[in-house]
C-alpha positions as MATLAB code, in Angstrom:
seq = 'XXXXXXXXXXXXXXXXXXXXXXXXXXXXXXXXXXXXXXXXXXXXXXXXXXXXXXXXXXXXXXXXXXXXXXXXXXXXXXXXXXXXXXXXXXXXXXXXXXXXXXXXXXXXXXXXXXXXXXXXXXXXXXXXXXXXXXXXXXXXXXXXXXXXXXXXXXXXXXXXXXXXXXXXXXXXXXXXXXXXXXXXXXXXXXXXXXXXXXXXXXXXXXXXXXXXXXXXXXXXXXXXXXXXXXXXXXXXXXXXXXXXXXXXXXXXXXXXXXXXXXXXXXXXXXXXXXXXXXXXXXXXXXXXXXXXXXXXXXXXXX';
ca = [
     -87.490 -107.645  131.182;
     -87.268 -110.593  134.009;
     -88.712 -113.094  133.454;
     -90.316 -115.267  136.752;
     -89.579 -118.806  136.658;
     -93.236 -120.011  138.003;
     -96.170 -119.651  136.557;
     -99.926 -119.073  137.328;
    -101.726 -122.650  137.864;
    -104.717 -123.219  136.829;
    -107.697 -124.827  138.910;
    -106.770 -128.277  138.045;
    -102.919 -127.695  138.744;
    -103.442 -126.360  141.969;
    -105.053 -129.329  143.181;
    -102.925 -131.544  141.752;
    -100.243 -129.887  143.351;
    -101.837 -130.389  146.565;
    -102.153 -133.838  146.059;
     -98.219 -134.578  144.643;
     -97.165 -132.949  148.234;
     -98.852 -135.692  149.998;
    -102.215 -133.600  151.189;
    -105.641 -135.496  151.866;
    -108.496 -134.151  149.760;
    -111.618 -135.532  150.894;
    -114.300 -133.482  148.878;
    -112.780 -132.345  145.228;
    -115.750 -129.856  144.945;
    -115.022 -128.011  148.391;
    -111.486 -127.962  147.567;
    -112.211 -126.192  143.759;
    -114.746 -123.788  145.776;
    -112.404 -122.937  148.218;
    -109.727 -121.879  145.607;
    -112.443 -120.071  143.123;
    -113.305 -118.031  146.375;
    -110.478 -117.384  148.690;
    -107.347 -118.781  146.314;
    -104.289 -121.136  146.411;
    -101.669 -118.400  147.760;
    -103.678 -116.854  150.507;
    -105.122 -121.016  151.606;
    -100.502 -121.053  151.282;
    -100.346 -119.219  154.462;
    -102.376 -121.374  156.449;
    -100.186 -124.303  155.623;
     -96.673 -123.049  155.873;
     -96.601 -125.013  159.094;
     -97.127 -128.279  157.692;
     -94.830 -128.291  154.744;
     -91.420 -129.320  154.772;
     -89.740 -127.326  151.888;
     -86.787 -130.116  151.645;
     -89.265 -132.740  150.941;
     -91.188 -130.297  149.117;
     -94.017 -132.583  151.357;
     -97.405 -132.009  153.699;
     -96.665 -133.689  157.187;
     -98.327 -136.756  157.279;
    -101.809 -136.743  157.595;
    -102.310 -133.105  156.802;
    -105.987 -131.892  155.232;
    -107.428 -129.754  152.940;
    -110.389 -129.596  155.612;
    -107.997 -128.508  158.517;
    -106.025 -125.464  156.371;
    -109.449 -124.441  155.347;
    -110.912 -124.626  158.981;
    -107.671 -122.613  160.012;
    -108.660 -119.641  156.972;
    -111.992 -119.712  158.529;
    -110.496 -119.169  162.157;
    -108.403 -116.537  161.363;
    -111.056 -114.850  159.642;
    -113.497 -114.909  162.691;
    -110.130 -114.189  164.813;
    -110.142 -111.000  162.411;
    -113.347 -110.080  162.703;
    -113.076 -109.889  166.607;
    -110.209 -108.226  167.296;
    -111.155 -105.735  164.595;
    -114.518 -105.549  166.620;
    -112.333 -104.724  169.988;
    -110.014 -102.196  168.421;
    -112.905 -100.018  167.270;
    -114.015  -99.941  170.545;
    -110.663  -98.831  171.868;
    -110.109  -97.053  169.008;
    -113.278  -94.666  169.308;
    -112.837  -94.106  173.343;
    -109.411  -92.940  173.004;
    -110.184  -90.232  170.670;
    -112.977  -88.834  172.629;
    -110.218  -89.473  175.692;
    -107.406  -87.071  173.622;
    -109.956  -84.223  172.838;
    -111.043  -83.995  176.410;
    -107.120  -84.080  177.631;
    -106.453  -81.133  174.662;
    -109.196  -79.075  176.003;
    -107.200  -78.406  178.887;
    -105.519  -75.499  177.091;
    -109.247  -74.056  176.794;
    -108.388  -73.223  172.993;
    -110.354  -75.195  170.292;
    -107.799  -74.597  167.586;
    -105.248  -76.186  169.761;
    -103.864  -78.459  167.473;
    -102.716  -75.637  165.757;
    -101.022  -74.473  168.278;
     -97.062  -75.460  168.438;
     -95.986  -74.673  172.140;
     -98.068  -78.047  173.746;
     -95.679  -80.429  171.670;
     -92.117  -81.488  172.214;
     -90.807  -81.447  168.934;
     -91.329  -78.788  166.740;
     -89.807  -80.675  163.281;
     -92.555  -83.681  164.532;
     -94.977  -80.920  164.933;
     -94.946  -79.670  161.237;
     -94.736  -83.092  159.903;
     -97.409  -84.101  161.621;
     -99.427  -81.105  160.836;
     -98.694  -81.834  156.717;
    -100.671  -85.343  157.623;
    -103.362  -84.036  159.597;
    -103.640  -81.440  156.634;
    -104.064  -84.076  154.296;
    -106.337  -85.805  156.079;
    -108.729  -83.380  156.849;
    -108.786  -82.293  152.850;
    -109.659  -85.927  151.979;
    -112.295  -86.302  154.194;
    -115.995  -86.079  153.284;
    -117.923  -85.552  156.097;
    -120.631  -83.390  156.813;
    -118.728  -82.119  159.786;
    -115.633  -81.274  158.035;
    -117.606  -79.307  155.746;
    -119.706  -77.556  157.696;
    -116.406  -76.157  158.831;
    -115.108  -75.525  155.526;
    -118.755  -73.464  154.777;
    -119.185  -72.014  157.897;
    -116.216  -71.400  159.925;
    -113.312  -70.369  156.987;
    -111.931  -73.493  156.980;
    -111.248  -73.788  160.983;
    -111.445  -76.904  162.238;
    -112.213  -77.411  165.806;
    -110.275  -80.040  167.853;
    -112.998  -82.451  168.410;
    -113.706  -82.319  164.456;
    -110.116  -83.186  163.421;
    -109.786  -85.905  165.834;
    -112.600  -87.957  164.252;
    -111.205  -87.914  160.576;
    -107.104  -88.619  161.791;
    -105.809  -91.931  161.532;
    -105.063  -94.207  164.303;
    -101.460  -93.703  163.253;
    -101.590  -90.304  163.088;
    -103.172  -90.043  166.576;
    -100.510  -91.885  167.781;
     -97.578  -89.431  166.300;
     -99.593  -86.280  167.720;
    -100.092  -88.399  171.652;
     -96.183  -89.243  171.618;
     -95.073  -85.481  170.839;
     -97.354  -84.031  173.371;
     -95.532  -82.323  176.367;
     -95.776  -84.155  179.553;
     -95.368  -81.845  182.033;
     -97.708  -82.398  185.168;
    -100.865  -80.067  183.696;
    -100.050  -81.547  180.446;
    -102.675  -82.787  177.853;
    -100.672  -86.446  178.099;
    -101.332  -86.650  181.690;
    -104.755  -85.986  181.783;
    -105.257  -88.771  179.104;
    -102.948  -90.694  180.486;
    -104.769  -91.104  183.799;
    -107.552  -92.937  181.851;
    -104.934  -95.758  181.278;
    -103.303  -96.267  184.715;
    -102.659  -99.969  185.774;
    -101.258 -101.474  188.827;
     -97.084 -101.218  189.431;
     -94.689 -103.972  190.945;
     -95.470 -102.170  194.389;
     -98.987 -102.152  194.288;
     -99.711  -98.704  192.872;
    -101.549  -97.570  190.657;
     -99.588  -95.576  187.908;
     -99.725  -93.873  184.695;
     -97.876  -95.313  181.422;
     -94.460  -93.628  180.618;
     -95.431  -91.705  176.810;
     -92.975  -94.318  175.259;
     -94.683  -97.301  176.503;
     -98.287  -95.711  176.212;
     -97.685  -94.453  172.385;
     -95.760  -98.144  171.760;
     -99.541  -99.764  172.681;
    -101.016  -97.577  170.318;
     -98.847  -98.349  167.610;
     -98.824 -102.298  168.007;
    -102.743 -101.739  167.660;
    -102.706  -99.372  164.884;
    -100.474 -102.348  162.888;
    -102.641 -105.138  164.049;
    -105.953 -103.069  163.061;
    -104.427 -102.136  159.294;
    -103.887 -106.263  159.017;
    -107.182 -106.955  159.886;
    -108.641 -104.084  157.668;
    -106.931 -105.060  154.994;
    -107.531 -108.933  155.588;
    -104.546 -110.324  155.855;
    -103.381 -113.681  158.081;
    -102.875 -112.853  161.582;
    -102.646 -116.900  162.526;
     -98.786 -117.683  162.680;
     -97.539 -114.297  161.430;
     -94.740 -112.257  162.825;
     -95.990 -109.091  163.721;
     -93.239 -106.463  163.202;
     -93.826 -104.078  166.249;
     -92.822 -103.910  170.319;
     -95.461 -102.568  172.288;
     -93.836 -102.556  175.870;
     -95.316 -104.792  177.920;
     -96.035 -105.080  181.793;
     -93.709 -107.544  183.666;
     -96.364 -109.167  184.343;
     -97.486 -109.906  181.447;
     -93.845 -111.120  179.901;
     -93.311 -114.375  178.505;
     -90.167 -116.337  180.020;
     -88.011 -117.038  178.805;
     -88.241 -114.013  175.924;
     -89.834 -115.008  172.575;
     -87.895 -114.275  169.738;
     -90.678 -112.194  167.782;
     -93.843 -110.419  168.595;
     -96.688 -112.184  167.624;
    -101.272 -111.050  168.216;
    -100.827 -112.146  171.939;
     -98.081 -109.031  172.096;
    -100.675 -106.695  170.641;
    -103.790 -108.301  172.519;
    -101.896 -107.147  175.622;
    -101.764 -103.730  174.570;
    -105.519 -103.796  173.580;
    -105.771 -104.916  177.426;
    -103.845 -102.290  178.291;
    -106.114  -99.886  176.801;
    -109.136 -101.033  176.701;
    -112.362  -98.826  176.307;
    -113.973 -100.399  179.625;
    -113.705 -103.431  181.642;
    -116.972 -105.199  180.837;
    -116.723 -104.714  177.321;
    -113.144 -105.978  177.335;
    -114.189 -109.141  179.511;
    -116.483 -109.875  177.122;
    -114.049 -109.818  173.923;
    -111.710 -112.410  176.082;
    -114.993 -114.382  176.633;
    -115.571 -114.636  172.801;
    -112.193 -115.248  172.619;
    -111.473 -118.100  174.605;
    -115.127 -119.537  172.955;
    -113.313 -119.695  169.334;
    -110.102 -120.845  170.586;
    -111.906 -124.065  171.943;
    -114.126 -124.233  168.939;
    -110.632 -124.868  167.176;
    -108.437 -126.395  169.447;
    -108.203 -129.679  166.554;
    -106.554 -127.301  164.426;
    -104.839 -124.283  165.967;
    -101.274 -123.847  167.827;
    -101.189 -121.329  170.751;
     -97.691 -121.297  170.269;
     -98.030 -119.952  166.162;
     -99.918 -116.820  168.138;
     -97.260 -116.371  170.569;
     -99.878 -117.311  173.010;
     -99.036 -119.059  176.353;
    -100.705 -121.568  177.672;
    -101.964 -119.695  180.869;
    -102.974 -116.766  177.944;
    -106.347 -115.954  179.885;
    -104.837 -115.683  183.426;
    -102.885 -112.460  181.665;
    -105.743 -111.188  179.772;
    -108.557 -110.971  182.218;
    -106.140 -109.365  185.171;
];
């Protein structure tokens, strides 16, 4: 059996540690609360960017104070775009049942001939099986009761998740009377020229995914400060950063949230709140360790 070269510190050890790498503690007791509470190795990630691992050292200067004020940041950060996503998150399934509807057939899901890919379609059907036996609610079995087990359109919809929305949107047809362009006319935004224009099914399904990721981080409640975010939502030239950062970071997926966002007031209002904690923590944060521009507000509220 391996056997790992570190172990667990204790309490004690973990501050000391702190202290031997050159970090200010100001108040042992918030310190010692801190790591009873939230812990040494998720406190780690808040730090990575002021430790050199040659000099196995804090920069000068560094704080206990300022990596906790960071935690707390990111968790309020969390807590907001979480917030914003469920908003998006609910309006775009009540969006996809009214584009499926087209086909006038409430079993439509069921139905093979309004997607592109037939091995996708199975595939995804096996999830949205799954999903549907897992759920509890009252809903899905008042269908089971009442209905042998047929599950209108609108009913599945509300028990899939995001991901799964987001395979069954990019294997939809998208012919011209197509369920995609119906719910992609909810999304338009403004081209090079001046028009206004629906999202290509790659770049509208890419948004959904970079959200979907971003939401299961925050759900699960994991750092989003300075974290490389392993998705590409396609972005509007407009909204590019030059020259071309070398990984996606939140601002990446806050552009997709912008790009479908539930409504305009409610979204104005989330970049409100968001510029608000931003300032409350300008002593402590990097724009740059979110990917985030300096002009970051001039591309959100357009």
């Amino acid at each position: 059996m391996y056997r790992y070269p570190k172990q667990i510190l204790t309490i004690e050890q973990q501050i000391q540690s702190y202290i031997d790498a050159g970090m200010e503690i100001e108040s042992y007791d918030q310190v010692e609360d801190a790591l009873r509470t939230i812990g040494y190795y998720r406190l780690r990630g808040y730090s990575f960017q002021l430790y050199n691992n040659d000099s196995k050292k804090y920069v000068v200067g560094t704080k206990f104070e300022n990596i906790l004020q960071l935690y707390q940041f990111d968790q309020k950060l969390s807590n907001l775009i979480f917030s914003m996503i469920s908003k998006i998150e609910v309006a775009l399934r009540v969006r996809l049942v009214e584009a499926l509807l087209i086909h006038n057939d409430v079993l439509i899901l069921q139905d093979s001939s309004i997607f592109k890919d037939k091995k996708m379609y199975w595939r995804n059907m096996s999830t949205i099986s799954s999903e549907i036996a897992r759920s509890n609610d009252v809903f899905i079995k008042h269908n089971f009761k009442n209905h042998e087990g047929e599950i209108p359109v609108w009913a599945i919809v509300e028990v899939l998740s995001f991901g799964t929305m987001s395979k069954i949107i990019k294997n939809l047809k998208t012919g011209l009377d197509s369920a995609y362009v119906i719910l992609a006319n909810n999304y338009k935004y403004v081209s090079k020229k001046g028009n206004l224009v629906r999202p290509s099914q790659k770049m509208f399904t890419s948004w959904v995914q970079g959200i979907s990721i971003l939401r299961n981080i925050c759900a699960h409640n994991s750092r989003i400060y300075n974290r490389t975010i392993h998705t590409t939502p396609e972005i509007l030239d407009v909204d590019k950063i030059i020259p071309t950062t070398s990984h996606n970071g939140v601002y990446q997926i806050l552009l997709a949230m912008k790009y479908l966002r539930a409504s305009n007031q409610e979204w104005m209002e989330f970049v409100n709140k968001l510029e608000k904690l931003l300032e409350e923590n300008q002593d402590v944060i990097d724009l740059a360790a979110m990917n985030m521009p300096i002009d970051w507000k001039e591309h959100l509220n357009a």
